[in-house]
DRENDO-834006 format. One record per residue (C-alpha): x, y, z; residue in three letters; chain; residue number from 1. Coordinates in steps of 0.5 Angstrom, whole numbers, plus 2048, in hexadecimal, padded with zeros to 3 digits. Last residue first. Layout:
# residues N
X	Y	Z	ALA	A	NUM .
...
This chain:
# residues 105
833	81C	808	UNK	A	105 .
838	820	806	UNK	A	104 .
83A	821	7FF	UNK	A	103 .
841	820	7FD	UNK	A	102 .
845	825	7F7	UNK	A	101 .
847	82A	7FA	UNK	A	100 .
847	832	7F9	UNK	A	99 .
841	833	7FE	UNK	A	98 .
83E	82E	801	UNK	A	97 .
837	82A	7FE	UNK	A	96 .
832	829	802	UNK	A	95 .
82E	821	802	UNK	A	94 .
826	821	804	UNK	A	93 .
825	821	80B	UNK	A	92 .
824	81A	80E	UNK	A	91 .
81F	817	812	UNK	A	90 .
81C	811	810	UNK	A	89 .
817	80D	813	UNK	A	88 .
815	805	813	UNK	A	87 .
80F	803	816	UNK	A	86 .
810	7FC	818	UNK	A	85 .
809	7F8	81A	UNK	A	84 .
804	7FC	814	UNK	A	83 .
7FE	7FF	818	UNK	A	82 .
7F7	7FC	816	UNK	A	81 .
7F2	800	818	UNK	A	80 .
7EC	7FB	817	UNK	A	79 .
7E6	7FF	812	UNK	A	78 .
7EC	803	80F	UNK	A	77 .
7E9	80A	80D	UNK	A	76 .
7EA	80C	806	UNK	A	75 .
7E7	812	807	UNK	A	74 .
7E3	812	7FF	UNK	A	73 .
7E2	80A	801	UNK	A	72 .
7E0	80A	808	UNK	A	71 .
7DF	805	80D	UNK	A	70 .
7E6	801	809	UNK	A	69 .
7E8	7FA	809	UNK	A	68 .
7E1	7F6	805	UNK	A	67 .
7E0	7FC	800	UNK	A	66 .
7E7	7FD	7FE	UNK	A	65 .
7E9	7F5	7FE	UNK	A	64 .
7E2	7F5	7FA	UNK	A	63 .
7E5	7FC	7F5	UNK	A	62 .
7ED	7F9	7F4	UNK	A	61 .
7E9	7F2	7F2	UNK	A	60 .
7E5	7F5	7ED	UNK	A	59 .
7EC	7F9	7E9	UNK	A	58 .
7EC	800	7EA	UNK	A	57 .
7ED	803	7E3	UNK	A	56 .
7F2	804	7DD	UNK	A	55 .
7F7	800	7E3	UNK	A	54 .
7FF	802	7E2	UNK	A	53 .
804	7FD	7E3	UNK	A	52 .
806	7FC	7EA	UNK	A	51 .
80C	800	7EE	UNK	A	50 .
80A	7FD	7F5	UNK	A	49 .
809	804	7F8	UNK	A	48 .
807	808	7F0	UNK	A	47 .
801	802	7F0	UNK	A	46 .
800	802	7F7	UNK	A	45 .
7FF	80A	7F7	UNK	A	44 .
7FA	809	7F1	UNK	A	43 .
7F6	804	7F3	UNK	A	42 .
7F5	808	7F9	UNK	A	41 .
7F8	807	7FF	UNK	A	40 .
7F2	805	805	UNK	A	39 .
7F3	80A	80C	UNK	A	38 .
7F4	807	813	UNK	A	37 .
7F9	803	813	UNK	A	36 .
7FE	807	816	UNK	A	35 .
803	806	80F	UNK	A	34 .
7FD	807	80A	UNK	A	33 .
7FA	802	808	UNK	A	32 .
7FA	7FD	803	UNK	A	31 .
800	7F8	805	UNK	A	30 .
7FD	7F7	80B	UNK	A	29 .
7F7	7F3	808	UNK	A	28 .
7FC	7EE	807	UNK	A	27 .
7FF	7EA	800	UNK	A	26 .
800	7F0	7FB	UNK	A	25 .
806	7F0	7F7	UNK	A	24 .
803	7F3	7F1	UNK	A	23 .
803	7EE	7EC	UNK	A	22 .
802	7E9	7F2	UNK	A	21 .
7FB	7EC	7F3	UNK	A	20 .
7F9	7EC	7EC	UNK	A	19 .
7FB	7E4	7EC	UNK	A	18 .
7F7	7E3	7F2	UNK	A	17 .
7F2	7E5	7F0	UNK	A	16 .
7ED	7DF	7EE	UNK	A	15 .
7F0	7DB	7F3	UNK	A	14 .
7EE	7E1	7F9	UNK	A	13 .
7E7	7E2	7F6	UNK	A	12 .
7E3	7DD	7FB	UNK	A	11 .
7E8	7DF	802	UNK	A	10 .
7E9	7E6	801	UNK	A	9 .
7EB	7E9	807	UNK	A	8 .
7EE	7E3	809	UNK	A	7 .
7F2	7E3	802	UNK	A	6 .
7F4	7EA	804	UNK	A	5 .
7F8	7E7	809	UNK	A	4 .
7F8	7EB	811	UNK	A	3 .
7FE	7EB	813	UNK	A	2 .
803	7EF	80F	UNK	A	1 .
């Protein structure tokens, strides 16, 4: 990442800080879609970064929305923020031959 969420939120960052690191967030990157342009929500970060589960959204997750986002409801990034290496898996799923044990990936 490149832009730290600590220079998004510069008064509030010491009193986030141990949130943020209980769900492994340091940069803006990390809360959007992999082209940039689309905000995750607090649900797909939490399942993406194996984080607890959060009764409601917290404070900080709101301001972050409000500050990066056009539009809350389209999650639209004000900033595209495209992560540097995009990494893509083409595989089909694993098929089993007929009368042996092996599966072919």
């Amino acid at each position: 990442g490149s832009t730290p969420i600590q220079h998004i939120l510069p008064n509030e960052y010491r009193k986030l800080a141990t949130h943020l690191r209980r769900m492994s967030l340091i940069f803006t990157e990390q809360l959007s879609t992999s082209d940039g342009n689309t905000m995750l929500t607090l649900f797909d970060l939490m399942v993406y970064q194996n984080s607890p589960q959060v009764g409601r959204e917290p404070a900080w997750f709101n301001r972050l929305q409000t500050l990066l986002t056009v539009n809350i409801t389209s999650r639209e990034l004000r900033q595209k923020t495209p992560h540097i290496k995009n990494y893509y898996f083409n595989f089909s799923p694993p098929v089993k031959i007929a009368r042996t044990n092996p599966y072919v990936l």
